[in-house]
Residue frames relative to the residue before (quaternion, step in Angstrom):
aa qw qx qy qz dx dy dz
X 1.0000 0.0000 0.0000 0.0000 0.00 0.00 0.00
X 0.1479 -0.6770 0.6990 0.1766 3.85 -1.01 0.89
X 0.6597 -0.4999 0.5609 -0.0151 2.68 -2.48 0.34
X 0.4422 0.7268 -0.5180 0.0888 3.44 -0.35 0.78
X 0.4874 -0.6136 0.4917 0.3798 3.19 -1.49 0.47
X 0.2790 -0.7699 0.4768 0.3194 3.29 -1.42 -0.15
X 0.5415 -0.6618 0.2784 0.4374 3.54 -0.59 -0.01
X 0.4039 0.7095 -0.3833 0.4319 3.07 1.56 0.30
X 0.5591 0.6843 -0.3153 0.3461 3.51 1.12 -0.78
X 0.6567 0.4620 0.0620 0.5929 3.27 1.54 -1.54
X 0.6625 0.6144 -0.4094 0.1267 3.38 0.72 0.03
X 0.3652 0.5721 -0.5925 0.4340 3.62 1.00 1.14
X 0.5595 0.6962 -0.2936 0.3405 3.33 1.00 -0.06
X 0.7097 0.3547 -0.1665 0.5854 3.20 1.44 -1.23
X 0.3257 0.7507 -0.4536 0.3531 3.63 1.94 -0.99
X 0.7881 0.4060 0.0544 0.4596 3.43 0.25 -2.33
X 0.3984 -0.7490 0.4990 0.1769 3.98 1.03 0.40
X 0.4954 0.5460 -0.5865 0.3353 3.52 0.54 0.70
X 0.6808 0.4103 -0.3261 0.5117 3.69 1.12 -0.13
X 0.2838 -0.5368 0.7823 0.1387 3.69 -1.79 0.17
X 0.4249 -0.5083 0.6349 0.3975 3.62 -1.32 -0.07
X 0.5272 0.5995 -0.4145 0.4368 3.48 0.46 0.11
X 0.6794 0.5379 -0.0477 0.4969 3.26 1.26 -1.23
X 0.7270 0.5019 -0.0906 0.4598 2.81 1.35 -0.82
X 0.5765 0.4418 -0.2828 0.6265 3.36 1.80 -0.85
X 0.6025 0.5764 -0.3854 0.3953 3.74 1.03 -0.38
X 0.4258 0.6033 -0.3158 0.5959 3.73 1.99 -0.86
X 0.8221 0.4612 -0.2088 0.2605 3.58 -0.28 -1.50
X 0.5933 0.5988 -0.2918 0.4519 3.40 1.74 -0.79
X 0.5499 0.3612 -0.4195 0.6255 4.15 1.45 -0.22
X 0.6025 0.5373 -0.5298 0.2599 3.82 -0.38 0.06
X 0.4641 -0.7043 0.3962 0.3628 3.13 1.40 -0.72
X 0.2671 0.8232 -0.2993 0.4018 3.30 1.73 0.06
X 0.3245 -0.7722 0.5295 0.1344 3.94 -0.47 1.34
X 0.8393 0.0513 0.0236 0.5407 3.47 0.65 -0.11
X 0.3184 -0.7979 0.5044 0.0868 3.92 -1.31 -0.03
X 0.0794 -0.8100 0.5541 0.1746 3.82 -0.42 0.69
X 0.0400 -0.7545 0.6503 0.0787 3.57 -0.98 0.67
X 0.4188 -0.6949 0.5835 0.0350 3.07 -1.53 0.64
X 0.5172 -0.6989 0.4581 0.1849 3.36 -1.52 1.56
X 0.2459 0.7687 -0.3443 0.4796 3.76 1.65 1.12
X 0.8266 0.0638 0.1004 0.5501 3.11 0.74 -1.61
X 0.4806 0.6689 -0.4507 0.3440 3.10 1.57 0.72
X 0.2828 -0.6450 0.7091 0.0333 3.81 -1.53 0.73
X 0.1104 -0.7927 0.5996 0.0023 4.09 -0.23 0.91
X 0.5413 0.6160 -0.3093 0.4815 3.46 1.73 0.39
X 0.8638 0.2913 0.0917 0.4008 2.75 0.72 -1.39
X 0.5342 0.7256 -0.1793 0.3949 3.21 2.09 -1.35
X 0.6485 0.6859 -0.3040 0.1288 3.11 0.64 -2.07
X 0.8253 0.3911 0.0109 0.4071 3.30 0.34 -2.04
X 0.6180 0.4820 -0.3104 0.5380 3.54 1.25 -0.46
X 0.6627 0.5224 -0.2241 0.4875 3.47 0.77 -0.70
X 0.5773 0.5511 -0.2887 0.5288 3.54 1.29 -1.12
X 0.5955 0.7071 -0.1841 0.3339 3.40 0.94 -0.97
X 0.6164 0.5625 -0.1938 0.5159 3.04 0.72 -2.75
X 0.7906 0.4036 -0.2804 0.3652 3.53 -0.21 -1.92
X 0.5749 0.5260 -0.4687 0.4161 4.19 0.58 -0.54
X 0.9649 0.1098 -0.0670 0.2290 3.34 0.78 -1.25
X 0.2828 0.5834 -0.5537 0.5226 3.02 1.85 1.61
X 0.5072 -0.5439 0.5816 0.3296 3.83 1.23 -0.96
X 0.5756 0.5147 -0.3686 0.5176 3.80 0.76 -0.19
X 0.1787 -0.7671 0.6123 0.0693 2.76 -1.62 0.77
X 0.6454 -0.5140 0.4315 0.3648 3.64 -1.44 0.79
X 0.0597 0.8067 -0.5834 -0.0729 3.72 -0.46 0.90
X 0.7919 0.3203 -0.1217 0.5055 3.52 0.90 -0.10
X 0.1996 0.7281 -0.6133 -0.2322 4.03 -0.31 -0.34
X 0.1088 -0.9057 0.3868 0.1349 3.63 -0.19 0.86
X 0.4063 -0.7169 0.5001 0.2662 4.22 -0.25 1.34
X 0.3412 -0.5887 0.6970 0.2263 3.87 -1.34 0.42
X 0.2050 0.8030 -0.5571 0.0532 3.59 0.88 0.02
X 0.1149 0.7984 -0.5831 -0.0965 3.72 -1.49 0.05
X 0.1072 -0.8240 0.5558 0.0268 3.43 0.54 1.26
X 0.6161 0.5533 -0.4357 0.3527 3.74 0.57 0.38
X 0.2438 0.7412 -0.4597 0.4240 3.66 1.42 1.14
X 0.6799 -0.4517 0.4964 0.2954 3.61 -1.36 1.14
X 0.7994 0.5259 -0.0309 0.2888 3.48 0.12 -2.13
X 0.5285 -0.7075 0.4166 0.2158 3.46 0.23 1.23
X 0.5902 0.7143 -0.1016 0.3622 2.81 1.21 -1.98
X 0.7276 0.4537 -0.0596 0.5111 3.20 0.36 -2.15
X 0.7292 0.4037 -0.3232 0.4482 3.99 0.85 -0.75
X 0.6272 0.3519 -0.4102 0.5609 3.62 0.81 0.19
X 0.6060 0.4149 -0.5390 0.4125 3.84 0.73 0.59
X 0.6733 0.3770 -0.4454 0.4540 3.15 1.05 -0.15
X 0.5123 0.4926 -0.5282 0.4647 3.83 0.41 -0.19
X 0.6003 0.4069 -0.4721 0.5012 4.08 0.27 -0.25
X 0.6750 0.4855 -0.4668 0.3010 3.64 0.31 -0.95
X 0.7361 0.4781 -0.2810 0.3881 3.47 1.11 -0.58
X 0.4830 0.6586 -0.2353 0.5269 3.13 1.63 -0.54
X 0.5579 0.6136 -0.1448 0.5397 3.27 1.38 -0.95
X 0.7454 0.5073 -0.1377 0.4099 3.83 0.70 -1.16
X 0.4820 0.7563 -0.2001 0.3945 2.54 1.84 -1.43
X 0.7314 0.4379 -0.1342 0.5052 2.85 0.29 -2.27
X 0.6184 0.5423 -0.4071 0.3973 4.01 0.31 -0.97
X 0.7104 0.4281 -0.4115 0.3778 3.43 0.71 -1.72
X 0.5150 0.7317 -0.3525 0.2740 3.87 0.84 -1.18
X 0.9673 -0.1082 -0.1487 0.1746 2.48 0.97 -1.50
X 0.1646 0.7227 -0.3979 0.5407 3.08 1.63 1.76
X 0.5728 -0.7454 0.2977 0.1661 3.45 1.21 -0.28
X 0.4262 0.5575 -0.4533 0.5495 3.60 1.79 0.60
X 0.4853 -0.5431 0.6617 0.1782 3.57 -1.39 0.36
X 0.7553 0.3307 -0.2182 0.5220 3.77 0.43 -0.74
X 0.1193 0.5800 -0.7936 -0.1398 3.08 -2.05 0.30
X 0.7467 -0.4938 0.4337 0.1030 2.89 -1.81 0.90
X 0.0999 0.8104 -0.5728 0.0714 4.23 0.04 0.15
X 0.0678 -0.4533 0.8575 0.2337 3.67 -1.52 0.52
X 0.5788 -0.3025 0.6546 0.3808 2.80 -2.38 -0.59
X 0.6453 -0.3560 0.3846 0.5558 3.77 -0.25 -1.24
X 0.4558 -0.6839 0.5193 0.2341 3.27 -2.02 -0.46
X 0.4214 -0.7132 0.3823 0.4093 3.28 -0.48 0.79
X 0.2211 -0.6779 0.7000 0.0406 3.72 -1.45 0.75
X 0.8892 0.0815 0.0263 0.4495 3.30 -1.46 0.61
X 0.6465 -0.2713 0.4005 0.5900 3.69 -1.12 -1.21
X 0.2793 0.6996 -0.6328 0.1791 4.05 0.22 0.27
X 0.1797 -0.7799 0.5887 0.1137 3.67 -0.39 0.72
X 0.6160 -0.6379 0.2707 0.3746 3.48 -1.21 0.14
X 0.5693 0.5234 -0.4248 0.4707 3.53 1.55 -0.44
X 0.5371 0.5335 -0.4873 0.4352 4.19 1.06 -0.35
X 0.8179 0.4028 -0.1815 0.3686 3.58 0.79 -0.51
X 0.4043 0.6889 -0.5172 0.3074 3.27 1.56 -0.61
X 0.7254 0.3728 -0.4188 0.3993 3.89 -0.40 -1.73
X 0.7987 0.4447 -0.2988 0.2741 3.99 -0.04 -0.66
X 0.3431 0.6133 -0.2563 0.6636 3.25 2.30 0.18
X 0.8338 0.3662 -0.1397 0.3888 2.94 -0.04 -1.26
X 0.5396 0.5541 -0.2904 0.5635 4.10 1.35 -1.21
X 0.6099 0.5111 -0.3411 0.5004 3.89 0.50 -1.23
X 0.9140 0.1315 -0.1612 0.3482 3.22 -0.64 -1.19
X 0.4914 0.5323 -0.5457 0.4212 3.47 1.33 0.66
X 0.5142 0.6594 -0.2928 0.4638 3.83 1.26 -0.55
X 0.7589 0.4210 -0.2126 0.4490 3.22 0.71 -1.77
X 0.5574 0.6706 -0.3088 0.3798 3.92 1.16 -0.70
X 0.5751 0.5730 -0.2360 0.5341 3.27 1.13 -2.00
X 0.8587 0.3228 -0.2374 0.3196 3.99 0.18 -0.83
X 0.5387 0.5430 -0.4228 0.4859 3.36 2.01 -0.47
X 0.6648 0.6100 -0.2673 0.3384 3.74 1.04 -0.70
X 0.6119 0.4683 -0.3705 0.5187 3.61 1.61 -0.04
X 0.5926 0.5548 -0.3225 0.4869 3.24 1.80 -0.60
X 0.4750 -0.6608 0.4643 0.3495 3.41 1.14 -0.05
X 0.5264 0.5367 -0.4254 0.5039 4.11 1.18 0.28
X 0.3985 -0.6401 0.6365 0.1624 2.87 -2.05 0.90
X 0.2282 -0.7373 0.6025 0.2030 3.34 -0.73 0.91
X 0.3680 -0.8561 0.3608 -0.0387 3.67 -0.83 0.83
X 0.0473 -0.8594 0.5066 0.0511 4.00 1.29 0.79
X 0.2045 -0.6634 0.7048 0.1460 3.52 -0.81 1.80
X 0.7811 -0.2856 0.5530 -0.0494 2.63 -1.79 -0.08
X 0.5432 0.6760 -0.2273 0.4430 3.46 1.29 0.30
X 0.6744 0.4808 -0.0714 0.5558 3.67 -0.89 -0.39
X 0.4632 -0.5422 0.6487 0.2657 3.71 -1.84 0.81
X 0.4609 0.5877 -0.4413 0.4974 3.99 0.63 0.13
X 0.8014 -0.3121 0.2066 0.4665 3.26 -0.18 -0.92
X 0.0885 0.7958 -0.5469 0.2443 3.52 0.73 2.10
X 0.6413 0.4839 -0.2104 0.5571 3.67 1.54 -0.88
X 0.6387 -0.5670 0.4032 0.3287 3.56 -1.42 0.76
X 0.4852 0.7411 -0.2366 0.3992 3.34 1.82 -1.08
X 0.8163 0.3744 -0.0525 0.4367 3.31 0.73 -1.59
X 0.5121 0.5201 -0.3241 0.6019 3.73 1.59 -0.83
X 0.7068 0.3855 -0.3096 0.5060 3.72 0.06 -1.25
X 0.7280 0.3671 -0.4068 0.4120 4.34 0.17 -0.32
X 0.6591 0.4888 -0.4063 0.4020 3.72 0.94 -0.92
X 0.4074 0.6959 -0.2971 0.5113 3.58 1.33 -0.67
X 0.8016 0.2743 -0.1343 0.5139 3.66 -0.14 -1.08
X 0.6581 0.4700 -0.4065 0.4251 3.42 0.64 -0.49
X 0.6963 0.3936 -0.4560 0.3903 3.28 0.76 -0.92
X 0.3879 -0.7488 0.5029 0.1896 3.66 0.94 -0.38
X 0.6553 0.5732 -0.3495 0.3462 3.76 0.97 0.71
X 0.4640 -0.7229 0.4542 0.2364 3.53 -0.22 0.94
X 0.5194 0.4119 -0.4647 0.5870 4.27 1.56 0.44
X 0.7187 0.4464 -0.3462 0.4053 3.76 0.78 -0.44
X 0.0362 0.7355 -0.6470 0.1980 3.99 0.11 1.29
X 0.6769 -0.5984 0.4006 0.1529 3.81 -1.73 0.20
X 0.3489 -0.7786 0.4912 0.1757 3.49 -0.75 0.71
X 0.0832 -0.8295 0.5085 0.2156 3.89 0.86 0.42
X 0.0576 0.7943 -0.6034 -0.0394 3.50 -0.39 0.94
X 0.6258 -0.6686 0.3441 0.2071 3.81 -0.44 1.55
X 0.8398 0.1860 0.0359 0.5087 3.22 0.99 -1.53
X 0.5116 0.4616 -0.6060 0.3974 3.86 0.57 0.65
X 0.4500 0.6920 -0.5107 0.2406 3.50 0.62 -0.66
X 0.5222 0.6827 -0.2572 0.4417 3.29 1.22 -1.45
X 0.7175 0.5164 -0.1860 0.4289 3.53 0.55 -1.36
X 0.7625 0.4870 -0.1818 0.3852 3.53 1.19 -0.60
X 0.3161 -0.6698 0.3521 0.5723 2.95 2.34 -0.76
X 0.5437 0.6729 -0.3641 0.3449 3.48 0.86 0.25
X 0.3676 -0.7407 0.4862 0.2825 3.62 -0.58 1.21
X 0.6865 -0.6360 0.3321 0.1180 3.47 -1.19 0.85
X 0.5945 0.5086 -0.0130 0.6226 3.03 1.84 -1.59
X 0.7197 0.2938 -0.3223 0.5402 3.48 0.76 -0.44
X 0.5816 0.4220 -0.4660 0.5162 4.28 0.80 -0.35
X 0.6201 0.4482 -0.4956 0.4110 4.26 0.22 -0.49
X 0.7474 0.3180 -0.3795 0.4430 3.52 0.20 -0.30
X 0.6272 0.6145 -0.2920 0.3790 3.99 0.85 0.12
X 0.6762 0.3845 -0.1434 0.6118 2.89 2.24 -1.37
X 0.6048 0.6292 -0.4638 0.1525 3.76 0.92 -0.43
X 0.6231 0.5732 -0.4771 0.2358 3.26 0.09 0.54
X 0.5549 0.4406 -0.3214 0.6282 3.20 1.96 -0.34
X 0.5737 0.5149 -0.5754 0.2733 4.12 0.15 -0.28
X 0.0955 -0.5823 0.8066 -0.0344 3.10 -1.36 1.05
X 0.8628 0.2050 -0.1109 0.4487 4.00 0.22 -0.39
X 0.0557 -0.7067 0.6922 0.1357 4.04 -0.75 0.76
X 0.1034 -0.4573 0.8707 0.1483 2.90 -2.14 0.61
X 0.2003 0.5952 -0.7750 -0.0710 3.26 -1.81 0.60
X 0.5817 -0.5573 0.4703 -0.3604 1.26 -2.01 1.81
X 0.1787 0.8912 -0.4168 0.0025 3.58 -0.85 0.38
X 0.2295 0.8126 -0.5347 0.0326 3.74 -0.23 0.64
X 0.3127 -0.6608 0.6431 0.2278 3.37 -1.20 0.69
X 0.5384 -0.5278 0.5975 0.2731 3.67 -1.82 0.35
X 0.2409 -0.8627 0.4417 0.0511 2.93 -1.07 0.94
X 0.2253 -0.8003 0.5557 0.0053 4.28 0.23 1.07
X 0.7123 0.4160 -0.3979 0.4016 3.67 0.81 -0.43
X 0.1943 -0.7509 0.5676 0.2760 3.74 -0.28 0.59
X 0.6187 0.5469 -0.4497 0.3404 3.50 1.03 -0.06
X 0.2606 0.8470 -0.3706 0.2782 3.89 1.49 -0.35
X 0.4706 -0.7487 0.4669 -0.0038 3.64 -0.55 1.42
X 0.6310 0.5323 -0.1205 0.5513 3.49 -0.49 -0.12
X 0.5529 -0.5831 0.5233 0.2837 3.00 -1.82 0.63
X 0.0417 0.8374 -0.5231 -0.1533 3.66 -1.26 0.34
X 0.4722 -0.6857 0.4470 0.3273 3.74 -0.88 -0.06
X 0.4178 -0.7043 0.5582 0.1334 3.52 -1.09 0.47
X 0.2921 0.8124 -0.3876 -0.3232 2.95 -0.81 0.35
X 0.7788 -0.2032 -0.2110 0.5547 3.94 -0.79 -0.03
X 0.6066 0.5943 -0.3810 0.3656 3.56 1.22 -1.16
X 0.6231 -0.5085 0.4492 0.3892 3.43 0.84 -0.74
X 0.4208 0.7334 -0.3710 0.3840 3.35 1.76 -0.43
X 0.2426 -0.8529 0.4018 0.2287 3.82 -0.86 0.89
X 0.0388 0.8811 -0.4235 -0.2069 3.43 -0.66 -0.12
X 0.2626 -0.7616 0.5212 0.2815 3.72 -0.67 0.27
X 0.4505 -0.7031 0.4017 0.3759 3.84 -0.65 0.69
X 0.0840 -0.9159 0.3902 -0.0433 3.89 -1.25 0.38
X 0.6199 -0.5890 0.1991 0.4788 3.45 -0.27 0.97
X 0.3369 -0.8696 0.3126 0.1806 3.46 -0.08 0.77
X 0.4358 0.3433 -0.4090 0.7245 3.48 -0.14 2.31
X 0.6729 0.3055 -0.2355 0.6312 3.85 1.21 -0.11
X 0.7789 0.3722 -0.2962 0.4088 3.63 0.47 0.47
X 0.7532 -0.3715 0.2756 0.4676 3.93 -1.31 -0.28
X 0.6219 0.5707 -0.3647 0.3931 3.79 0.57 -0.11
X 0.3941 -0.7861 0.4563 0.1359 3.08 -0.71 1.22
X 0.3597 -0.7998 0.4113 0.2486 3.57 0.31 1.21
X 0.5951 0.7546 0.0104 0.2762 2.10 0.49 -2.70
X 0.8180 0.2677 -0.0810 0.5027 3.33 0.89 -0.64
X 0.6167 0.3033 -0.3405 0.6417 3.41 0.97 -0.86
X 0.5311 0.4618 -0.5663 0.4289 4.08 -0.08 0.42
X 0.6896 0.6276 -0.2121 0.2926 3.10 0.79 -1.28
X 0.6410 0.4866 -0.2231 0.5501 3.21 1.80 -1.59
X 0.6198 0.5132 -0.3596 0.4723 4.06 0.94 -0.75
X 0.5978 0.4676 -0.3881 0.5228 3.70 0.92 -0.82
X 0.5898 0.5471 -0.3653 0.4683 3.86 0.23 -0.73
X 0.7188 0.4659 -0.2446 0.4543 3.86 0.67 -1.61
X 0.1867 -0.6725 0.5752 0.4267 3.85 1.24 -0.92
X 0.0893 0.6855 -0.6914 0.2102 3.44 0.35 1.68
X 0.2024 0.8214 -0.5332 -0.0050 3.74 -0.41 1.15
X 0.0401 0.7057 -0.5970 0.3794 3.51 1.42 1.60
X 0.5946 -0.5577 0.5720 0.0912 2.54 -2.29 0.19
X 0.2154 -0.9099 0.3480 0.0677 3.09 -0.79 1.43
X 0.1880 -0.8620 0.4577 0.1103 3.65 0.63 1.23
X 0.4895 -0.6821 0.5433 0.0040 3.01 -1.22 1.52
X 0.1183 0.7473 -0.6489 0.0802 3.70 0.25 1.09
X 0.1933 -0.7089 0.6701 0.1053 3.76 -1.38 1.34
X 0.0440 -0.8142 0.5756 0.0614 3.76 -1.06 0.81
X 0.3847 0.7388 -0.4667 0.2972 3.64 1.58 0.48
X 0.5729 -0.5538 0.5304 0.2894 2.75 -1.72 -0.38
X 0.5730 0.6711 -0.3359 0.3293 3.21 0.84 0.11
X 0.6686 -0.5301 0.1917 0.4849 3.51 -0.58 0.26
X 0.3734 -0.8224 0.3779 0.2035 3.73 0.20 0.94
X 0.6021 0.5329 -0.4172 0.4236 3.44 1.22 0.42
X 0.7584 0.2445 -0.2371 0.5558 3.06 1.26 -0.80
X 0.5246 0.5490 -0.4769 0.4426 3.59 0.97 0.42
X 0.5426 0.6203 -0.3029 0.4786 3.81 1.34 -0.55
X 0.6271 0.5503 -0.1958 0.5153 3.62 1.21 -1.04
X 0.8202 0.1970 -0.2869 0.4540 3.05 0.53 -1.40
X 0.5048 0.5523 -0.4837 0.4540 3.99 0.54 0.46
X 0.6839 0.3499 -0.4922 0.4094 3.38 0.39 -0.24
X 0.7063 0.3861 -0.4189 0.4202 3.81 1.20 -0.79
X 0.3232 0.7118 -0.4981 0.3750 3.65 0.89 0.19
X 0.6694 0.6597 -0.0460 0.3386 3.22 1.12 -1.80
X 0.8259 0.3004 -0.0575 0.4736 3.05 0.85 -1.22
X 0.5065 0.6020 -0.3432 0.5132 3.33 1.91 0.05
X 0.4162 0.6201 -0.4176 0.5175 3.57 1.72 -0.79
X 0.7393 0.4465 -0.3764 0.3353 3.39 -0.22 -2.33
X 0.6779 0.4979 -0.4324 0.3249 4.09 0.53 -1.24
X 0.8363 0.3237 -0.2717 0.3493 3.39 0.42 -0.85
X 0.3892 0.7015 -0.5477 0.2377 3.54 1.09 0.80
């Protein structure tokens, strides 16, 4: 299993324009980190391409991940074929930067939008968006995220429905949490579809006095995000269950704390790699 960071980890960085993803792959190369996921968020196909091509030649790292912000769970006909380009879009980036994976949600809930108003336009997208990663030779990759497809239930059915051998799982460590679902018990339900890991980390929160952004989840249960190996997810184990599966993907380091995200981005990846030693 390799190491990367994501650009999520860093993203007050790009928030506030003092970073490029260039800049950023130039950041990721002191963590010790084997590789880097970036996202079609903070992404510039103008400007991005050649500087980035560059960064990754001469940190050594490589592009494990290009991940889409896509939401195909939009009213607007319109608005769902911009997001089927964004992935189409990633595609073409991941090709050509050299990762095999892109990242995918399904969509976000809005208003009263239930999941059966949204299923066909979920399901149409990321059957489209698959059909075109699969001539590109890329695996498209459905995290885990979102009231769409946050539950093993709902990842494992959109998956099968679409019925395409480019459309495989993001295992993300720490939304499960968000869903009330136990991590350790969804890796061994989802391993046969993970092609991609975020890990992840959040701890519960009891202090109502607690700073910082946090996350709900459905019960109402709080949490606050956390260097990951310093929170409620059982690592230790879900490594353990991917090592067992011969899961030799890439494991992208996504930080959601409050803490300074450089040095909270560092110390998760060496968190990380103390885990991998003592499997």
């Amino acid at each position: 299993m390799k190491i990367a960071l994501s650009a999520w980890s860093c993203h007050q960085s790009f928030y506030d324009k003092t970073w490029t993803n260039a800049d950023f792959i130039d950041f990721a190369a002191t963590t010790g980190a084997d590789g880097v996921e970036l996202l079609s968020m903070f992404w510039n196909p103008d400007s991005d391409i050649e500087p980035v091509r560059e960064a990754l030649r001469r940190n050594s790292l490589k592009l494990a991940c290009f991940g889409a912000s896509n939401n195909l769970a939009q009213l607007d006909e319109k608005k769902r074929k911009e997001q089927i380009q964004d992935i189409c879009l990633s595609v073409d980036m991941a090709v050509l930067l050299g990762a095999e994976v892109v990242r995918v949600f399904s969509g976000d809930k809005t208003g009263d939008m239930t999941f059966e108003q949204a299923k066909d336009w979920i399901l149409d997208g990321l059957r489209e968006a698959a059909a075109y990663a699969g001539v590109k030779g890329v695996t498209l990759c459905l995290e885990n995220h979102g009231l769409f497809a946050g539950k093993v239930e709902q990842v494992s059915k959109i998956i099968t429905e679409v019925g395409s051998p480019y459309l495989r799982n993001t295992f993300d460590t720490g939304n499960f949490l968000l869903v009330d679902e136990q991590p350790n018990v969804a890796i061994n339900q989802l391993i046969d579809l993970v092609t991609h890991v975020h890990l992840k980390d959040f701890k519960k929160i009891t202090d109502s006095e607690h700073k910082g952004k946090t996350y709900s989840s459905l019960s109402g249960l709080v949490y606050g995000g956390q260097v990951p190996g310093e929170g409620d997810v059982d690592l230790p184990f879900v490594l353990s269950s991917l090592k067992h599966a011969d899961y030799s993907g890439w494991l992208s380091v996504e930080y959601e704390g409050n803490e300074d995200q450089k040095l909270a981005s560092a110390r998760s990846i060496s968190n990380l790699a103390k885990l991998l030693e003592q499997l």
